[in-house]
PAVEX-327412 format. One line per field, with one value per residue (C-alpha): x, y, z; residue in one letter. Coordinates in steps of 0.25 Angstrom, whole numbers. Layout:
REM PAVEX-327412
u	X|...
v	Y|...
w	Z|...
residuo	a|...
This chain:
REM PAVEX-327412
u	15|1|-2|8|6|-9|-5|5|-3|-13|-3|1|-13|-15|-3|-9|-22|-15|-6|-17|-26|-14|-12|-25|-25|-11|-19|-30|-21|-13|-25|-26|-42|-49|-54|-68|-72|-67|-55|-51|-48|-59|-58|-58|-74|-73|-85|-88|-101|-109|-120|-133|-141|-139|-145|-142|-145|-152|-153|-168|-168|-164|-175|-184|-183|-183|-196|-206|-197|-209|-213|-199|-203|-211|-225|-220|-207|-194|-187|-186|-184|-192|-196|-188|-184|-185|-181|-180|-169|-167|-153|-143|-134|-137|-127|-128|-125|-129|-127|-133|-132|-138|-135|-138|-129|-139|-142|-138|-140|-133|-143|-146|-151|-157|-161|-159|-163|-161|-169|-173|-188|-199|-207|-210|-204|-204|-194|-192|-189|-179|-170|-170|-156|-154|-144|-131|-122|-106|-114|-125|-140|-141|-133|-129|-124|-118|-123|-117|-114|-118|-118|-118|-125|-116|-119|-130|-131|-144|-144|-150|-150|-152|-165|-169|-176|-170|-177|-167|-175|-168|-174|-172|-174|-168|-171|-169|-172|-173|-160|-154|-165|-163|-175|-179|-192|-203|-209|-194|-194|-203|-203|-211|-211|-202|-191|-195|-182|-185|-200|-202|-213|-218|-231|-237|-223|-222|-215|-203|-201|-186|-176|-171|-156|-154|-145|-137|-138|-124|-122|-108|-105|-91|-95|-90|-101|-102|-109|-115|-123|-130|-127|-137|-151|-164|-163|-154|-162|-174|-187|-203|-206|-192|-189|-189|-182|-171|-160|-150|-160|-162|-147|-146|-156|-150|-138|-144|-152|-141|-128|-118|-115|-126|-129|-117|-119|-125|-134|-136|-144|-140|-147|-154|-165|-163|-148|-138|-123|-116|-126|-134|-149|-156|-145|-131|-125|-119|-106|-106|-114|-106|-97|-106|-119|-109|-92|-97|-108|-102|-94|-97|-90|-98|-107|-118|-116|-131|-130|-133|-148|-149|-139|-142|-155|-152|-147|-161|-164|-153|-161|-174|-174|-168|-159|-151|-138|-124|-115|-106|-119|-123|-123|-115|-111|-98|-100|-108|-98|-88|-96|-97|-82|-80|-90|-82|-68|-74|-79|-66|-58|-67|-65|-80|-82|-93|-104|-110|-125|-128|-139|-150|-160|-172|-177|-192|-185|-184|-171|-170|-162|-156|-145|-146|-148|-135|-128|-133|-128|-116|-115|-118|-107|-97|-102|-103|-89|-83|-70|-67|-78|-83|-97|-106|-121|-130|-141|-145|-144|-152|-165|-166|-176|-171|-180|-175|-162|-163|-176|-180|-184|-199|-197|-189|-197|-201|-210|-202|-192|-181|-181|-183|-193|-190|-188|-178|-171|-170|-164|-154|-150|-150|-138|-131|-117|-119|-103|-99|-105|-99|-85
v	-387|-380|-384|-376|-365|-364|-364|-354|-345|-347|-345|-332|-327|-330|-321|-310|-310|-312|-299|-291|-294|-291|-278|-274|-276|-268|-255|-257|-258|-245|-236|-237|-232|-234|-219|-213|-210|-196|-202|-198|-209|-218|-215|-229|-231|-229|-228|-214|-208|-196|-188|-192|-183|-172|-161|-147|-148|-136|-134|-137|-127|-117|-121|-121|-106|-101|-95|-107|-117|-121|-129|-137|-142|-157|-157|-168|-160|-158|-170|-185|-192|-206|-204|-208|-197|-201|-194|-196|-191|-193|-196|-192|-203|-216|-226|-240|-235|-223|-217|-206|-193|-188|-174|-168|-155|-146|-154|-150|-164|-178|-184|-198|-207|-220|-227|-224|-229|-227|-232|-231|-221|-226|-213|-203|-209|-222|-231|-245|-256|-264|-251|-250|-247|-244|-234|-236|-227|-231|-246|-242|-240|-225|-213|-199|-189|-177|-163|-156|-170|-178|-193|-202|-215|-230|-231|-242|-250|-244|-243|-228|-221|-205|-199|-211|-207|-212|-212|-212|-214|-211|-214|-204|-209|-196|-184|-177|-163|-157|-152|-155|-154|-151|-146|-156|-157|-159|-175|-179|-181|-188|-192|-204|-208|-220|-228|-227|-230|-244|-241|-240|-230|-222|-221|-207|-199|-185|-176|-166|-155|-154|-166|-170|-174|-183|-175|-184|-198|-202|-214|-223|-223|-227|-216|-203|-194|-178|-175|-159|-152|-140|-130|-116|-114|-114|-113|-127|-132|-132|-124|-124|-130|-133|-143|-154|-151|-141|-138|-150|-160|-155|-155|-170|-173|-165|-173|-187|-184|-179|-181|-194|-198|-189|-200|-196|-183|-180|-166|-163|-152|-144|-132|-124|-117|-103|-106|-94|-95|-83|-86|-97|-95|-107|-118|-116|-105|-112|-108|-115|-126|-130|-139|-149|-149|-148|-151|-162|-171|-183|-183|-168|-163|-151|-141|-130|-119|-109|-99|-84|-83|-82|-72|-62|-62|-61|-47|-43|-46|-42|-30|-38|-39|-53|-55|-44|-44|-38|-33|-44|-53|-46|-54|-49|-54|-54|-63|-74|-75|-77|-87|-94|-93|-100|-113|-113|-114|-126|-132|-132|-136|-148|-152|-147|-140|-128|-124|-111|-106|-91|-87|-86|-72|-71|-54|-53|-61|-54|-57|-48|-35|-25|-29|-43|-43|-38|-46|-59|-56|-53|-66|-72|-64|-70|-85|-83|-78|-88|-96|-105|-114|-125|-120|-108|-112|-101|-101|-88|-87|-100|-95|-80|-74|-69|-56|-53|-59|-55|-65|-80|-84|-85|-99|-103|-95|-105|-91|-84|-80|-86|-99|-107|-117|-132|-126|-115|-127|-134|-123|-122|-137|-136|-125|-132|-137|-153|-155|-147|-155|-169|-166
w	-23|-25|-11|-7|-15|-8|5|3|-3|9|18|10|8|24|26|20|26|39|36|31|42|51|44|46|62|61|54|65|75|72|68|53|52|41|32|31|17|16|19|35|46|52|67|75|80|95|102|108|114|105|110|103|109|121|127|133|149|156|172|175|186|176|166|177|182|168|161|160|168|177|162|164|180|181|187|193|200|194|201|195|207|205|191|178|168|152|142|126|116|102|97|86|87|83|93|100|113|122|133|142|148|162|167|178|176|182|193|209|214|211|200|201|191|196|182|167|156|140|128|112|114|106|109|119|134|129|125|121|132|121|120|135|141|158|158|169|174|176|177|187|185|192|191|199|191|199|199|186|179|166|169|155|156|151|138|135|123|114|98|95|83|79|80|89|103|118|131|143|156|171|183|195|211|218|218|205|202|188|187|170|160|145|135|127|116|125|126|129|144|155|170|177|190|195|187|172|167|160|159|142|143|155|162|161|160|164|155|158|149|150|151|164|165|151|142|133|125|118|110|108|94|85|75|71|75|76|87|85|97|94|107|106|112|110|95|96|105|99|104|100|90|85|99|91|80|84|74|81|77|63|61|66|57|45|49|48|36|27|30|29|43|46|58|64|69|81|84|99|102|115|114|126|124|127|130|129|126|137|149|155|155|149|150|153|144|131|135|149|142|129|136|142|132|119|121|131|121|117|103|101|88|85|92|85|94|92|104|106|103|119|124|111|116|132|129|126|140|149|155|159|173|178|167|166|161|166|154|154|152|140|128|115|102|109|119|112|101|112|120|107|103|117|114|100|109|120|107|100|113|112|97|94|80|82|73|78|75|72|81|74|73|82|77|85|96|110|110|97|94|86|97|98|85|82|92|86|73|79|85|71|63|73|72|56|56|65|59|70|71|61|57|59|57|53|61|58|44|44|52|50|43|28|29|43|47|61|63|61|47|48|44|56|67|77|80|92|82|89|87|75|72|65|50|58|65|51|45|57|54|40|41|48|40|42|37|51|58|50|53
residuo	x|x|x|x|x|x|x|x|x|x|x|x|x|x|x|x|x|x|x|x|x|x|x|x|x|x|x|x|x|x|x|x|x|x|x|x|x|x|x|x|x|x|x|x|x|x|x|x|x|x|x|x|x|x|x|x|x|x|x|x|x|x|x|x|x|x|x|x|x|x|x|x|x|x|x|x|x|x|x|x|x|x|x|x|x|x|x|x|x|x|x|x|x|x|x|x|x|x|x|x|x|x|x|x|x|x|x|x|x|x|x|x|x|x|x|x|x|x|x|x|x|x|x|x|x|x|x|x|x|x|x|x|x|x|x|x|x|x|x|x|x|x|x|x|x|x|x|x|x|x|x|x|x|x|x|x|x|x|x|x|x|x|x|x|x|x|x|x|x|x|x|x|x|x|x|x|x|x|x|x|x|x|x|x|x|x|x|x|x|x|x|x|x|x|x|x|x|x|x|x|x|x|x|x|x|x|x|x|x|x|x|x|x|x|x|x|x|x|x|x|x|x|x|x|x|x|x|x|x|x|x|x|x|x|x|x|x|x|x|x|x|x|x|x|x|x|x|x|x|x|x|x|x|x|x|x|x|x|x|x|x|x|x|x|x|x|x|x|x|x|x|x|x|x|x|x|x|x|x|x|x|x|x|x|x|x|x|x|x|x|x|x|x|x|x|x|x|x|x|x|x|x|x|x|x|x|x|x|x|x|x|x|x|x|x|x|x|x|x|x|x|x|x|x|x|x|x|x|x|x|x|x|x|x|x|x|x|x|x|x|x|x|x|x|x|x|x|x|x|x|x|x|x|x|x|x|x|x|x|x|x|x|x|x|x|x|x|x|x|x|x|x|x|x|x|x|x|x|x|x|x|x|x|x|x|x|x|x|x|x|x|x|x|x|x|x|x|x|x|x|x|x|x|x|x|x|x|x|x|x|x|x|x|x|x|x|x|x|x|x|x|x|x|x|x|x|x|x|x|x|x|x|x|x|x|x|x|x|x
């Protein structure tokens, strides 16, 4: 009889087990997600690509005619037929997988890419030969990318973490004129002749000083990540001595250092230095440019908008001869605060949340006024008063002088009185509401 009663209550407990486990499958099978610690529903992990880094493209040509622009040409000619282009970026994103972007937006001629290849840095152009990944294209090892277009690369398998360098080298065998450059910190780009692309460490590189073609690095990843890009100019950007460690980068640091989940927020940095919001001039205008260099990054969930600084100060040349305005060009408080309400409304359409950047002050600037002046803070008192947007960052409060609030703290001064240094691209990051940008 105590035989019995074992092996019933085996079978009973069996029963249970089997029910429970079938239960379980059943809760899966339906949906039932697990909760977060604050208590909200765990969405199921799906990989998706993020953009770990990313930047804002420029038409070479354009760069070229400007002041300076013969500085932006290679001794060796602006074309890279027959050479190999390499080009190091540092991440935001740690991931396992990446993928990457080639643009040849600015280009008038199809753009081919014979070879490419992708790889952990270890310094300068170098990279090591155990991280080395041949990049393919739709399952080939070349690619043409139609004027106007962006072409990603497939994804390869390549563990990377944030702050971490990547060289991605591309091999051109046609003729391939400058054409989509972006302006990265100097020591970032080179050329050498012939196919490079699997070669750990070049012979005698020439170096460009802007980046040719490369403009984004996304990683596959199953984690909930806020992806912010910073969209303004020059003082996004990064200029003199602050190129390295412009505002974007400071936040990302802040970011990592002390927040929880602070490793799953990326900070792109798509500013353009001497950009303008109403009218192109250096870059596309941040209107006509919004869509692809910020609703367009991969995972975007919130955008840093810093623009204005350039079309204040355009008024204060619109009767130099050559770049004359008509009245319908002028700039205004007016029309700045409108061309912001519409990057707010495309933003919106897309889901993004918007943070928007007082303009900060630049008194004993050409671009200074009592009239500019009074536009600025016009614009500011329209951002500080804004109701439908998630944040306003004030950039202005943050970097003005306390003594003369209509010029650069001292403190901050890079010493043209427009942009900051490093300790003014600190203070900017350190304004910055970190719990915007973690929900």
């Amino acid at each position: 009889m105590n035989l019995v009663s074992r092996w019933a209550g085996r079978l009973r407990d069996a029963a249970v087990a089997h029910w429970v486990a079938a239960f379980l499958l059943a809760l899966l099978a339906v949906g039932v997600q697990a909760v977060t610690p604050d208590g909200r529903p765990r969405q199921p992990a799906e990989a998706h690509w993020v953009a770990s880094w990313a930047v804002a493209p420029v038409d070479f040509s354009e760069m070229a005619a400007s002041p300076g622009g013969a500085s932006f040409s290679s001794p060796a000619g602006n074309d890279l037929r027959g050479q190999t282009l390499r080009q190091k970026v540092e991440l935001s994103l740690d991931g396992e997988r990446i993928r990457i972007r080639f643009s040849n937006r600015f280009g008038k001629t199809p753009l081919r890419i014979a070879a490419a290849s992708v790889a952990r840095g270890t310094g300068a152009e170098a990279f090591s030969p155990a991280t080395l990944r041949a990049l393919r294209f739709g399952g080939r090892g070349s690619l043409t990318i139609a004027p106007g277009a962006d072409a990603w690369s497939d994804g390869v398998d390549l563990p990377v973490q944030a702050g971490q360098t990547v060289v991605v080298s591309a091999f051109f065998d046609r003729t391939t004129p400058f054409a989509t450059a972006s302006m990265l910190e100097s020591g970032s780009t080179w050329v050498t002749p012939g196919n490079a692309v699997m070669t750990p460490k070049l012979r005698n590189p020439s170096a460009l000083v802007l980046n040719q073609i490369v403009t984004g690095l996304d990683v596959l990843t199953t984690r909930s990540i806020r992806t912010v890009v910073a969209f303004g100019d020059s003082i996004t950007a990064g200029s003199t001595e602050a190129t390295s460690g412009a505002y974007p980068d400071m936040l990302a640091t802040r970011l990592r250092d002390t927040q929880p989940g602070g490793q799953d927020v990326a900070v792109l940095n798509l500013g353009i230095g001497g950009n303008r919001l109403l009218a192109d001039g250096i870059g596309p205008s941040g209107l006509s440019r919004f869509e692809l260099d910020v609703l367009k990054q991969s995972g975007v969930t919130h955008a840093i908008i810093l623009l204005g600084t350039n079309d204040i100060g355009r008024a204060m040349f619109a009767k130099v001869p050559g770049a004359e305005l008509k009245p319908r060009d002028m700039p205004t408080a007016e029309r700045i605060t409108e061309g912001l309400q519409q990057l707010v409304k495309q933003a919106r359409a897309k889901g993004v949340k918007v943070l928007i950047g007082t303009v900060p002050p630049f008194r004993n600037t050409p671009y200074w006024s009592e009239s500019s002046e009074a536009m600025r803070e016009a614009v500011n008192r329209w951002i500080r008063g804004k109701q439908d947007i998630d944040g306003v960052i004030d950039f202005d409060a943050a970097l003005r002088d306390p003594a003369d609030p209509q010029a650069l703290n001292p403190l901050f001064d890079s010493g043209d009185h427009l942009h900051p240094n490093k300790a003014g691209h600190a203070a900017m990051a350190s304004v910055i509401d970190l719990h915007e940008l973690q929900e």
